[in-house]
N, C-alpha and C positions, 0 to 999 in steps of 0.2 A: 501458206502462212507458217506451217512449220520451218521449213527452209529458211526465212527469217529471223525466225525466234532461236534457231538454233546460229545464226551467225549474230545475230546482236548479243545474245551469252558469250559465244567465242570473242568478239569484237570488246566485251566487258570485262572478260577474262584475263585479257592479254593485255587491257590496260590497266586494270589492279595490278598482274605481275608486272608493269614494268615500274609504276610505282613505288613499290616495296623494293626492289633491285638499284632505283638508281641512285650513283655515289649522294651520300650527303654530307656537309663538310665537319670534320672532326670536332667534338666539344672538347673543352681542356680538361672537363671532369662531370660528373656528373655523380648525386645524391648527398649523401652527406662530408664532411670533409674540410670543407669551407668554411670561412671566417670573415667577419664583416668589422669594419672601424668602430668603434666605439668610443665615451671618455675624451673625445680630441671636439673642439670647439669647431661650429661650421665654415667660418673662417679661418681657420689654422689643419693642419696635415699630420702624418702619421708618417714619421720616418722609416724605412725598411735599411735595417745597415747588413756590411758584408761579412758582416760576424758578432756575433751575441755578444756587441759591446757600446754602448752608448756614444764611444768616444770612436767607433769603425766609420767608415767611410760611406754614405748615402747615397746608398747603388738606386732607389724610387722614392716617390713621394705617393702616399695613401692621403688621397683627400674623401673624406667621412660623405658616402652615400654616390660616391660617383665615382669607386675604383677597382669597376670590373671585376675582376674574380682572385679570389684571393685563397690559394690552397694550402692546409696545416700538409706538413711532408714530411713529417714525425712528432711524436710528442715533444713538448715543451719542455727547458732543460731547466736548471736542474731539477730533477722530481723530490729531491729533499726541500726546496727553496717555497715559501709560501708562493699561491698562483702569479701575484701580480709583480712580483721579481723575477719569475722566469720571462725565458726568452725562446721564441718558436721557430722553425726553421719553415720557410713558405715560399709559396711560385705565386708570382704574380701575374697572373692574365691580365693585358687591357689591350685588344682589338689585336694587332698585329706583335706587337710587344709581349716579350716574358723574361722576365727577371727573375734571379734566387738572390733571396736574403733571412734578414732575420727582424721578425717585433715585436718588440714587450707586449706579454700575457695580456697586462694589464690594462692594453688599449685594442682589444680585440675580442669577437665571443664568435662562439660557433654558428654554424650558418647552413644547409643544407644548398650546394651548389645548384647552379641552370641546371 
């Protein structure tokens, strides 16, 4: 009876450690950091441009509640300029896809990442 209990431990042992060891696949980010759509109609989108100008070129589209993970990647510029005039510099996680851009303050709030 010992004999068994002492290989059912080992047999339980070895597969907790292979558990904990094996690869699992990389998250984009993880805790806080993150930002979610806001202020943009559920039918309309949240442009991400390729530089902190409304008038840059629309490297993604943020559509409000269905655009994967959206990381802040420095504070928001200018730090003089009231919040919802600035402009954020962000990565865009959606599935296979990452994009860097930029999106007005003023259509985005913080969000504690997967």
């Amino acid at each position: 009876m010992r004999k068994n209990g002492f290989l059912s431990a080992a047999i339980a042992t070895s597969a907790l450690a292979t558990l904990v060891f094996l690869p699992r696949p990389a998250a984009a980010t993880s805790g806080p950091g993150c930002l979610v759509v806001v202020n943009v109609a559920a039918n309309d989108a949240l442009n991400m441009r390729s530089r902190a100008s409304a008038s840059s070129r629309i490297v993604d589209v943020l559509v409000p509640g269905h655009h994967g993970i959206i990381h802040l990647d420095a504070p928001c510029q200018p730090p003089s300029r009231p919040w919802p005039s600035r402009w954020c510099p962000v990565t865009h996680y959606n599935g296979d896809r990452v994009s860097h851009g930029w999106v007005k303050a003023r259509y985005v709030r913080d969000s504690d990442c997967p």
